[in-house]
C-alpha positions in Angstrom: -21.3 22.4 27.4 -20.1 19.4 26.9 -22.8 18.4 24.8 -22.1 21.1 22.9 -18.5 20.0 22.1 -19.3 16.7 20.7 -21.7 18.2 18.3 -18.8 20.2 17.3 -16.1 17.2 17.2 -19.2 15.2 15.6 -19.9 17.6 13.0 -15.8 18.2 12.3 -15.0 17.6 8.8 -13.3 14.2 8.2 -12.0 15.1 4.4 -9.2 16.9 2.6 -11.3 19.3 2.4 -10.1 19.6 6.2 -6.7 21.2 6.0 -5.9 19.4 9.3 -6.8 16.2 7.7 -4.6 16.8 4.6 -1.4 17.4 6.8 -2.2 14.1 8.7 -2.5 12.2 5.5 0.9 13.9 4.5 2.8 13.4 7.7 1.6 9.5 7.2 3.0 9.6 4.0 6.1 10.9 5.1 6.9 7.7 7.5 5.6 5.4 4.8 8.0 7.1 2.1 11.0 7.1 4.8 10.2 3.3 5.5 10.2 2.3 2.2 13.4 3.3 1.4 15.1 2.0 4.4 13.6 -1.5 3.5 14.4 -1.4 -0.2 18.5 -0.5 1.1 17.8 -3.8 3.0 16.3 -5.7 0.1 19.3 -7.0 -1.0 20.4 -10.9 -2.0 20.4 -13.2 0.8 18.2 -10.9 2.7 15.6 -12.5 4.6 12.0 -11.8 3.7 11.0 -12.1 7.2 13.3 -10.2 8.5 12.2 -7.2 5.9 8.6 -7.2 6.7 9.8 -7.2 10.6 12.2 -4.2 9.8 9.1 -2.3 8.0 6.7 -2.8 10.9 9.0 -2.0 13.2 10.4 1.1 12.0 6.4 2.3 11.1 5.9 1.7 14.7 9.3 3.8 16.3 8.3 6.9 13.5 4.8 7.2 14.9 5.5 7.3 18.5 7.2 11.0 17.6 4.0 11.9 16.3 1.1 13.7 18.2 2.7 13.0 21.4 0.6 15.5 23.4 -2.7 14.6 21.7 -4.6 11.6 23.7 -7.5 10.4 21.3 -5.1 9.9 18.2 -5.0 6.6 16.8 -1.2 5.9 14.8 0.5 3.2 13.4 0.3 0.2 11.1 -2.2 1.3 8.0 -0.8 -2.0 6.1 1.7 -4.4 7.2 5.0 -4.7 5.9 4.4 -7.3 2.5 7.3 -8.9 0.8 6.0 -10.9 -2.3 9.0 -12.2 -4.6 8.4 -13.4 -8.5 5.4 -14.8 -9.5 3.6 -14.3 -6.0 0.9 -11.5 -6.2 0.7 -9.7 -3.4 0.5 -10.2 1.1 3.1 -12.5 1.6 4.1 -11.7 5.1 5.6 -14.9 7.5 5.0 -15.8 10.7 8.2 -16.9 12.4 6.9 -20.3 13.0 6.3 -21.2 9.1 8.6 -23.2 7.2 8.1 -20.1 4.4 10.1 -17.8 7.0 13.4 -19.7 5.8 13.3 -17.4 2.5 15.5 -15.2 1.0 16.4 -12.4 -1.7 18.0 -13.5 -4.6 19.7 -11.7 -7.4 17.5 -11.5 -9.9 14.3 -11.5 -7.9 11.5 -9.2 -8.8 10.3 -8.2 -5.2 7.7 -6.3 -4.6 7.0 -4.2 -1.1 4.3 -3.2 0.4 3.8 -1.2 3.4 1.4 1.8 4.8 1.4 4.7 7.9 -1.8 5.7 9.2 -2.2 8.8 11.7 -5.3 9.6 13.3 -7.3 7.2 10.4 -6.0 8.8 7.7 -3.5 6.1 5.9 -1.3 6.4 3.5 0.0 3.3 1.9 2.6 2.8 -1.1 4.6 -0.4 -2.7 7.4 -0.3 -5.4 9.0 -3.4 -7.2 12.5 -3.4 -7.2 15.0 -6.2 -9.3 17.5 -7.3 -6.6 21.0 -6.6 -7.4 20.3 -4.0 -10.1 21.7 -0.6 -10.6 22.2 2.0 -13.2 25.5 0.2 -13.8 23.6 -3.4 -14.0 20.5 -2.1 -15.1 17.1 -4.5 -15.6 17.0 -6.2 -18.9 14.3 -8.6 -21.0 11.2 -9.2 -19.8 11.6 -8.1 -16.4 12.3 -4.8 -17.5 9.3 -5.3 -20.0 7.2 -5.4 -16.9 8.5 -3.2 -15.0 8.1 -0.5 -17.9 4.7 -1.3 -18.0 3.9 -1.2 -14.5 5.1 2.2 -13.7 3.7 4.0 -17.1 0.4 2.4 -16.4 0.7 3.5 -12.6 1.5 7.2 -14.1 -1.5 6.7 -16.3 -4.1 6.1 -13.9 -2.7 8.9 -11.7 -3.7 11.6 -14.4 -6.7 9.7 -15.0 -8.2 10.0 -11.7 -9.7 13.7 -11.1 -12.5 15.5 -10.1 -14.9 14.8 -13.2 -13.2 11.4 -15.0 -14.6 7.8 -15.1 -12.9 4.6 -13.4 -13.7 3.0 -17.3 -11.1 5.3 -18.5 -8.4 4.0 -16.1 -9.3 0.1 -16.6 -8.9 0.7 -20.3 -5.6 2.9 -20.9 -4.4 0.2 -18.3 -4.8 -2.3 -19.9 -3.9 -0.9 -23.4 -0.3 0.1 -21.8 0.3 -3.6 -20.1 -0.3 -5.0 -23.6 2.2 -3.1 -25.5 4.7 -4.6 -23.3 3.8 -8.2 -24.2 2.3 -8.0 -20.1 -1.5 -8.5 -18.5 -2.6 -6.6 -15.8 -3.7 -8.8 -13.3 -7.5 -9.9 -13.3 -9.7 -8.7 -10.2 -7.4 -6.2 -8.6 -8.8 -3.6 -7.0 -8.0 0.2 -6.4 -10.6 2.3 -3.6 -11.5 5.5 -2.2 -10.0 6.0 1.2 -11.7 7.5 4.0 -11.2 8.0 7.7 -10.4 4.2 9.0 -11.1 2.9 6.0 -8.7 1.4 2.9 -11.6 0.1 1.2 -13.7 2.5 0.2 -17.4 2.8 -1.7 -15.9 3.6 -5.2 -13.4 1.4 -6.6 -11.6 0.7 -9.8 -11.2 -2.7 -11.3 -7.5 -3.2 -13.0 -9.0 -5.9 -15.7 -12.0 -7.4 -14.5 -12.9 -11.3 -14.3 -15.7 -12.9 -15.8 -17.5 -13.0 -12.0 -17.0 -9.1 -11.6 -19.7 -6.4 -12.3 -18.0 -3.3 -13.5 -19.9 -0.1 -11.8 -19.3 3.2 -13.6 -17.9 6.0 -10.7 -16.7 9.5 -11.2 -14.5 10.9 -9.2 -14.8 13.8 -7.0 -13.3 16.8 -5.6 -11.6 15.9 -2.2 -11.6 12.3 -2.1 -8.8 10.2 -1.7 -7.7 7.3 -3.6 -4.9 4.0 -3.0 -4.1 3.6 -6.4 -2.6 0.0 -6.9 -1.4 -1.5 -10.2 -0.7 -4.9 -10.7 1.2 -6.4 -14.1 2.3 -10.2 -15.0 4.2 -11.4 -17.7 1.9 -14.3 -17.6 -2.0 -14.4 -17.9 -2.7 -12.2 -15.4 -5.2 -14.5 -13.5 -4.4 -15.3 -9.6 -4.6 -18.2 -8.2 -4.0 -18.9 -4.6 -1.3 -20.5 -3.0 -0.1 -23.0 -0.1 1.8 -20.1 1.7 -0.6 -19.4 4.9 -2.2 -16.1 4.9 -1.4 -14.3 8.0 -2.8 -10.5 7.1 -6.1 -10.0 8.3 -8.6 -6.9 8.8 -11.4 -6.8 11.3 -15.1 -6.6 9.6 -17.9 -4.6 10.7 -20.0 -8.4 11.6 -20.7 -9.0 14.6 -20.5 -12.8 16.7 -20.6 -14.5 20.1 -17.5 -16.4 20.0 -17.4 -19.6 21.5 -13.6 -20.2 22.2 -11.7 -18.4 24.9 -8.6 -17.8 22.7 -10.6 -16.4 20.1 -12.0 -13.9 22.3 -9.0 -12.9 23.6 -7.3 -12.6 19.9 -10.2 -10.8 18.9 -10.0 -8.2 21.8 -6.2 -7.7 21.1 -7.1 -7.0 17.5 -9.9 -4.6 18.4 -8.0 -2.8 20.9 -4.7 -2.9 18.8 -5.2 -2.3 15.1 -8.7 -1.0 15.0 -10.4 -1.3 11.0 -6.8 -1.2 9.6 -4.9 -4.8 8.3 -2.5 -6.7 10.7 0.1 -9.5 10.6 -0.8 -12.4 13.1 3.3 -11.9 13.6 2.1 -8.6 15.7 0.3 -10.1 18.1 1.5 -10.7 21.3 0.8 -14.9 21.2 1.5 -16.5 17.9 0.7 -20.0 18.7 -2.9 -18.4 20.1 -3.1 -15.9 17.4 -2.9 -19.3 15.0 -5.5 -20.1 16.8 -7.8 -18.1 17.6 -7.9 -16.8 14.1 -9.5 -19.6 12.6 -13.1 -19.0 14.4 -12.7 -15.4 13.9 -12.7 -15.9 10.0 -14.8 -19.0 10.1 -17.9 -16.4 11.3 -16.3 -13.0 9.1 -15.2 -11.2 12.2 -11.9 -10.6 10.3 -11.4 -10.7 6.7 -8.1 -12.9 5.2 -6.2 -10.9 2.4 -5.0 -14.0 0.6 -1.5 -14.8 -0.8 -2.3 -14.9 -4.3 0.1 -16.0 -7.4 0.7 -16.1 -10.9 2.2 -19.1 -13.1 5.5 -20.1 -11.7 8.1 -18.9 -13.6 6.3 -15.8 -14.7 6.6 -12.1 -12.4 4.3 -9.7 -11.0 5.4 -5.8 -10.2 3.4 -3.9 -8.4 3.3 0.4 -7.6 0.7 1.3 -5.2 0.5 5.3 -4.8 -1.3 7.2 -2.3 -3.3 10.5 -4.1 -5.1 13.7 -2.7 -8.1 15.0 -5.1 -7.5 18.8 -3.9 -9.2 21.6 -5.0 -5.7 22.5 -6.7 -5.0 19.6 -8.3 -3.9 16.2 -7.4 -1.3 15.6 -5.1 0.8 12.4 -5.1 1.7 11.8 -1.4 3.3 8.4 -1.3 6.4 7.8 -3.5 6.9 4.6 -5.3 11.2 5.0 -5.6 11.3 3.9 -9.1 14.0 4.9 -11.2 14.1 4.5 -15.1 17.9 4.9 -15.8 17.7 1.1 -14.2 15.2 -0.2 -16.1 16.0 -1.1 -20.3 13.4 -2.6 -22.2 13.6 -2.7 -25.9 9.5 -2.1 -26.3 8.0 1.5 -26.8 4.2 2.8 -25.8 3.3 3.5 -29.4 -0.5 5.2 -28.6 -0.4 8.8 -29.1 -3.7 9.1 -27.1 -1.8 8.0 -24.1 1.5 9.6 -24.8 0.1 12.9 -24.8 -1.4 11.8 -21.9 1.9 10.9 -20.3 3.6 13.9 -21.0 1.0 16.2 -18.8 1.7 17.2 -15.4 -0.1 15.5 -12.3 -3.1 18.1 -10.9 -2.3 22.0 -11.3 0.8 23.6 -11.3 1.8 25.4 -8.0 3.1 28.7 -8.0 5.1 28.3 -4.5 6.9 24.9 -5.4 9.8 25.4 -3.1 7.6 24.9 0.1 6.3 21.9 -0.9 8.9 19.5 0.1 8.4 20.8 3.4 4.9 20.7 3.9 4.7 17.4 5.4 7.8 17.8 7.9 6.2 21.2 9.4 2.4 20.0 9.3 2.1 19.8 13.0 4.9 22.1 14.1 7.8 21.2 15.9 6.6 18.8 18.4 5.2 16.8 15.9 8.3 16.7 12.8 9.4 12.9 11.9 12.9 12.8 13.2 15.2 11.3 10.0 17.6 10.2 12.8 15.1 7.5 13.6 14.3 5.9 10.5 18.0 5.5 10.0 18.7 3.8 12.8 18.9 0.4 12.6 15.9 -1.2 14.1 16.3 -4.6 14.9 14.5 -6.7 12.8 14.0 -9.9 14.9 11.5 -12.1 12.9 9.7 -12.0 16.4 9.1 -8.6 16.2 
């Protein structure tokens, strides 16, 4: 009998096509929206970057633990750590406590962009906005920073009616890019967007935001009940990243396989297998930093993790970034993560002039629902009452220790 129940659980589809799956994927999405908006309130000047990404992991962490309590086998937590990249940095800058970079804070002015993702059972569900600190609808965002944001979000709202059941990833790359150059903007060279499975960000299809001179571009259609992380990247500047001197401390764990020879590589490799699973970590999570710092180094050296590098632009030039989480339902598309952004903030004095893509912008995401009300609940209920995020927890104030 037993037997018999693994083939079932073995045999158990792992898709949206699963409407269990879909409500985990939602409920993720939930924490990661509820997060996000708690950490942009705290992204404010003098703030400490640091202390942000701390708050963001923290918070994912407390939101989770009211999730699924009764169910054993349930992985939950951490899909992508808390990322706090300001200006012309890229993308996964996240400080230890111990690094001289852990000193830095907001300023007004700052184009900061924030990264962070929720994953329950496998199923993640990551987002990131950019955000000008200090503006407002009363001080709204001006020149070119508003040039770029502008360009970011209407090219993020592009590629999420681009990408359905039936389309091409050669349609995205190109009405992206047509968009980030009517702002005077580049998207940034050799980014990547994938399909998202079960335990896994990084999935078999992918689409390339403008592709370097070292990347083959592989044509992919899109299916029914796949999902995608849909991450756009623009610079004022060239759009080609470089990498920095800030020390990369997000990592995943690879599918390789290696004796290693150090004792505190073995034990920062067990904590990472036991802890985190496929997903990305901070080395600030581990228990040990000063081992962690260690025992990282032979981990990587042989591919047992992967290093998601701190990447930037020119100095002097910004990056904004909106990463959206999507559902390719048999009803449509459904946009689970929300990137905040809010246009009466943003003023730039250049238009999107293509009528091919402005009739494109002014279509509605997937198919319209005849029972719209329910939706904003669908999330919250998914898993009854046992399992409903609590708001009361995401508003209270976590302490965000840079320790963790």
């Amino acid at each position: 009998m037993a037997d018999k129940d693994k083939d079932l659980e073995d045999n158990e589809v792992i898709t949206i096509e699963n409407d269990e799956v879909v409500n985990k994927y939602k409920m993720a999405a939930e924490v990661s929206n509820c997060v996000l908006k708690k950490v942009v309130e705290s992204a404010v000047d003098g703030a400490k970057i640091i202390d942000l990404c701390a708050k963001g992991d923290n918070l994912i962490e407390e939101n989770v633990k009211l999730l699924f309590t009764k169910a054993k086998n349930i992985t939950k937590g951490i899909a992508f750590p808390t990322c706090v990249s300001v200006n012309h940095i890229i993308c996964h800058f996240s400080p230890l406590p111990s690094d001289p970079d852990s000193s830095e804070v907001l300023k007004n002015g700052d184009v900061a962009k924030i990264q962070l993702g929720t994953q329950i059972d496998g199923f993640a569900a990551i987002v990131a906005t950019t955000i000008v600190v200090g503006a407002s609808k009363e001080n709204p965002v001006k020149g070119r920073r508003a040039d770029l944001l502008t360009a970011a979000h209407l090219a993020s709202e592009a590629a999420l009616r681009l990408i359905k059941p039936g389309s091409g990833n050669m349609k995205v790359t190109d009405t992206i890019q047509k968009i980030a150059k009517a702002f005077d903007t580049n998207s940034v060279e050799g980014m990547l967007s994938y399909q998202q499975e079960k335990n896994n960000i990084e999935g078999k299809k992918q689409i390339i935001l403008n592709p370097n001179e070292n990347q083959k571009v592989d044509k992919v259609e899109f299916g029914e009940n796949e999902v995608y992380g849909v991450d756009i990247l623009i610079s004022t500047g060239e759009g080609k990243p470089k990498p920095t001197t800030k020390r990369v401390t997000v990592y995943k764990k690879t599918d390789i396989t290696y004796l290693l020879k150090l004792k505190a590589s073995r034990l920062v490799y067990n904590e990472i297998s036991q802890t985190f699973g496929s997903f990305p970590f901070p080395l600030r999570a581990l228990s040990d930093e000063k081992k962690a710092k260690m025992g990282i180094i032979e981990c990587t050296k042989h591919s047992l993790v992967a290093p998601y590098e701190v990447y930037q632009e020119k100095e002097g030039e910004f990056v904004a970034q909106f990463f959206s989480t999507i559902l390719l339902t048999k009803n449509g598309t459904s946009i689970i993560t929300d990137t905040l952004y809010d246009p009466e903030t943003v003023q730039s004095d250049k238009k999107l002039e293509d009528e091919e893509i402005l009739q494109l912008l002014s279509t509605s995401v997937g198919k319209p629902k005849k029972k719209k009300k329910k939706k904003a609940n669908t999330a919250s209920t998914a898993a009854g009452s046992d399992n409903t995020i609590k708001e009361e927890v995401v508003s209270t104030e976590v302490s965000a220790e840079a320790s963790g």
